[in-house]
N, C-alpha and C positions, 0 to 999 in steps of 0.2 A: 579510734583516735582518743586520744586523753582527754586535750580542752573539747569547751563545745564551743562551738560555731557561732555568733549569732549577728545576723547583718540585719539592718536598720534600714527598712525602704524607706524615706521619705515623702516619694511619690510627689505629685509637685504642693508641695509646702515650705517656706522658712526663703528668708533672703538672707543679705548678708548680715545684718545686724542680727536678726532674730537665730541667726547659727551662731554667730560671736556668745550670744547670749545661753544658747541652748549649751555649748560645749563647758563654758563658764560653771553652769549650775551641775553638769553630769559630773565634772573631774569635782567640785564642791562636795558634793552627794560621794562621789564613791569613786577614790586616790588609785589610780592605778595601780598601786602595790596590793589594794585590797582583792583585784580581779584576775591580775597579768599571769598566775601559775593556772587559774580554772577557767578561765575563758578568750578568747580570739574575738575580736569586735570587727567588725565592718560597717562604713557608713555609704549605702549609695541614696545620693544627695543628685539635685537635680542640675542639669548641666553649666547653669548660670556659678554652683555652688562649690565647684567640682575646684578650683584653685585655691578659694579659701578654707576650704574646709582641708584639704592640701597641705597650705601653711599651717593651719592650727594643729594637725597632729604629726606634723615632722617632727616633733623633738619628743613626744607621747606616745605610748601604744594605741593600735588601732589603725583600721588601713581606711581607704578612701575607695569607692567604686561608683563607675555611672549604670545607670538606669536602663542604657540601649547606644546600641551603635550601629551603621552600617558595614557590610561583608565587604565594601571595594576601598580603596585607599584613600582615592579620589574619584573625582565626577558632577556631571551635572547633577545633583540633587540637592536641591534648595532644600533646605531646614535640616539635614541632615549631619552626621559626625562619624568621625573616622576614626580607627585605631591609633592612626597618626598622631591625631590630632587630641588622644584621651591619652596617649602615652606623653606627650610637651607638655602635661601639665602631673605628670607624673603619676600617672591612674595605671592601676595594674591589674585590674576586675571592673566587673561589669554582669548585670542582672541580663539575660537573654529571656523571651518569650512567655514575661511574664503574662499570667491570664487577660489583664488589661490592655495590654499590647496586644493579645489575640482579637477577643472581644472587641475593641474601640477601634483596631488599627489594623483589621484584616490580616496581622501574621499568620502564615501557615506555618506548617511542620518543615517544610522544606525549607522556609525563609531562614526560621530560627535554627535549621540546620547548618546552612551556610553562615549563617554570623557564629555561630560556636566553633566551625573550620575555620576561619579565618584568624578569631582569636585565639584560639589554640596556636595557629602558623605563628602569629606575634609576639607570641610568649606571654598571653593574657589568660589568668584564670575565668573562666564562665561560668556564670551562675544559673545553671538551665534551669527554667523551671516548668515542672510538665503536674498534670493534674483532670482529676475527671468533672464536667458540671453534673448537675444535681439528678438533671435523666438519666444521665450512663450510670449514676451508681445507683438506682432504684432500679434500673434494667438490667443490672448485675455487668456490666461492660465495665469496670473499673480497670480490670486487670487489661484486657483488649488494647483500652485507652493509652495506659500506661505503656504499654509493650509496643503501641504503635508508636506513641512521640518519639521514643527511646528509639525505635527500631531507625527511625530517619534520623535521627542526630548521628548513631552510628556507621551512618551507609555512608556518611561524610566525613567522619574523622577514622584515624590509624595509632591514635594514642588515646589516653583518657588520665594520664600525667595532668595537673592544674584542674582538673573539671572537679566541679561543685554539681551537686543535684539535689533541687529544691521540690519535694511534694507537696503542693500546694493546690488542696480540692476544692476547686472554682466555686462551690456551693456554700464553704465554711471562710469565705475573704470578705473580711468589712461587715459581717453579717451577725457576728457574734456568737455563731454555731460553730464552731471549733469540733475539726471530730475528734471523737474520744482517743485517748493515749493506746485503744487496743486494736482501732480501729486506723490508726498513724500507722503503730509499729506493724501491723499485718503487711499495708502497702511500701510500707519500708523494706521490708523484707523481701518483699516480692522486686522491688528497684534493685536488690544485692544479691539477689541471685540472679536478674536479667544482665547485671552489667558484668558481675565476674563470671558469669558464659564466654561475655563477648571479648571481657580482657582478664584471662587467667591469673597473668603474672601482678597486675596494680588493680586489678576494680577492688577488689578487698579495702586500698587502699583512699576511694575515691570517695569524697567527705558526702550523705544522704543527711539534709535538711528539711522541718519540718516547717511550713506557711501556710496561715488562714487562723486568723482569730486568735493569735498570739496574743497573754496576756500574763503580768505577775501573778494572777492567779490558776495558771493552768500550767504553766511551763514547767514548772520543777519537776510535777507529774510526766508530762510530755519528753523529757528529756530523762530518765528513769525509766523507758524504754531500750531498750539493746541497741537496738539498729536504727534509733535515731541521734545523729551528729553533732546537731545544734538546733534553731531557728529562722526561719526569716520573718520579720515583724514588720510589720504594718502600721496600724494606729497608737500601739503601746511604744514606740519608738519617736514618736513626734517632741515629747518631753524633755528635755535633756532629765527632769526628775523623776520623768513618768519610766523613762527608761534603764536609769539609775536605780530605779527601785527594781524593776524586772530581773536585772542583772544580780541584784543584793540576794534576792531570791533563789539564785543557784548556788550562792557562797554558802 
C-alpha cells in the first residue's frame, strides 16, 4: 500500500472536552495538507466519544473507529454494543481482540472470530489484532500463536476485502520494549504469507499493522520495513501534539 496506516487507540482516556481540545492542537501542530498524500489516520476513541469525535472529523481527513463490539445485532446483553448501533453514529471500523480484551475480558480466538464475521457481513472494516505473550516467544511458539489466532478468524469468514491486521506482541504493549523493526517485519511476513495461502486473489492486498510500544522515536524505523503497513499506537497517540509529532516523523 502507498500511505501508511496509523490508528490511534485511545483506550479509555479523553472526554469530550479533552478531545475537543486534543483535535484543536493535532490539526494546529500538523494541517491536513501536510499528511493527507502519506498517511491514512484512524482514531478509535472510547464509546462515550465515538459521536463527537464523528463530528469533529466530518469535514477533515481521518476516520473515526470503536474499540469492540458485539457479533449479535441485538439481545439481552447489558453493557454491550452493536454494529447497529456503531454504524447510527456513523463508525465504519472497529479494533477487535485487542491483547487487553483478551487478558482482562476473557476473549477467545473464537469470540474474536465471530465479531470479525459479523463485521465483515455489515460492511465494517476490522481491526484484528492477534500477537504472542512474552513465554510463546522465549519458547519459540511465535509463529504457532500467530497461525493459530489467524487460523480461527479464517474458519469464520469467506472474504478478507476490509480486514486490517494488527501484530501486536502482548510483551512489547505499554512496556516500552518495542520489538526491534527486524524482529516486526520477520512476523509480518510470516501474517503475508499465512493470509495470501488462505486468499490468493486479495490477501496481497490486506493492510499488516504493527502495535506495541509505538513511539516518534521508533516508527520511522518500523515503518522502513517492507511488509509492515502502518501502526497501531497506544500511549504516543494520547496527545493531540504528542501524536502530531509522531505523524511529522514519517513526512
Amino acid at each position: 500500500m502507498n500511505k501508511k496506516l496509523l490508528v490511534a487507540n485511545w483506550k479509555m482516556h479523553h472526554t469530550r472536552i479533552s478531545a475537543e481540545n486534543y483535535f484543536a492542537n493535532f490539526f494546529a501542530a500538523l494541517p491536513a495538507k501536510l499528511w493527507a498524500d502519506r498517511v491514512e489516520l484512524v482514531f478509535a476513541v472510547p464509546y462515550t466519544l465515538l459521536a463527537t469525535v464523528s463530528t469533529i472529523l466530518k469535514d477533515k481527513l481521518g476516520a473515526v473507529a470503536a474499540q469492540n463490539m458485539h457479533w449479535l445485532d441485538k439481545g439481552a446483553y447489558t453493557g454491550e454494543v452493536s454494529l447497529p448501533m456503531l454504524a447510527d453514529l456513523g463508525v465504519g471500523k472497529v479494533v477487535l481482540g485487542h491483547s487487553e480484551r483478551r487478558q482482562y475480558y476473557g476473549e477467545s480466538d473464537e469470540s474474536v472470530a465471530l465479531k470479525v464475521k459479523a463485521a465483515l457481513q455489515a460492511g465494517f472494516s476490522p481491526i484484528v489484532c492477534i500477537g504472542e505473550i512474552l513465554g510463546e516467544r522465549q519458547a519459540g511458539k511465535t509463529s504457532e500463536v500467530i497461525a493459530g489466532q489467524l487460523a480461527a478468524v479464517f474458519a469464520q469468514i469467506s472474504t478478507c476485502k476490509q480486514l486490517i491486521i494488527a501484530y501486536e506482541p502482548v510483551w512489547a504493549i505499554g512496556t516500552g520494549l518495542a520489538a526491534t523493526s527486524e524482529q516486526a517485519q520477520e512476523v509480518h511476513q510470516l501474517i503475508r504469507q499465512i493470509v495470501t495461502k488462505k486468499f490468493p486473489e486479495d490477501g496481497s492486498e490486506v493492510p499488516l499493522i504493527y502495535g506495541g510500544s509505538v513511539t516518534s522515536a521508533n516508527i520511522a524505523e518500523l515503518m522502513q520495513q517492507a511488509a509492515i503497513d502502518g501502526a497501531l499506537v497506544g500511549g504516543a497517540s494520547l496527545s493531540g501534539d504528542g501524536f502530531a509529532e509522531l505523524v511529522n516523523s514519517l513526512l
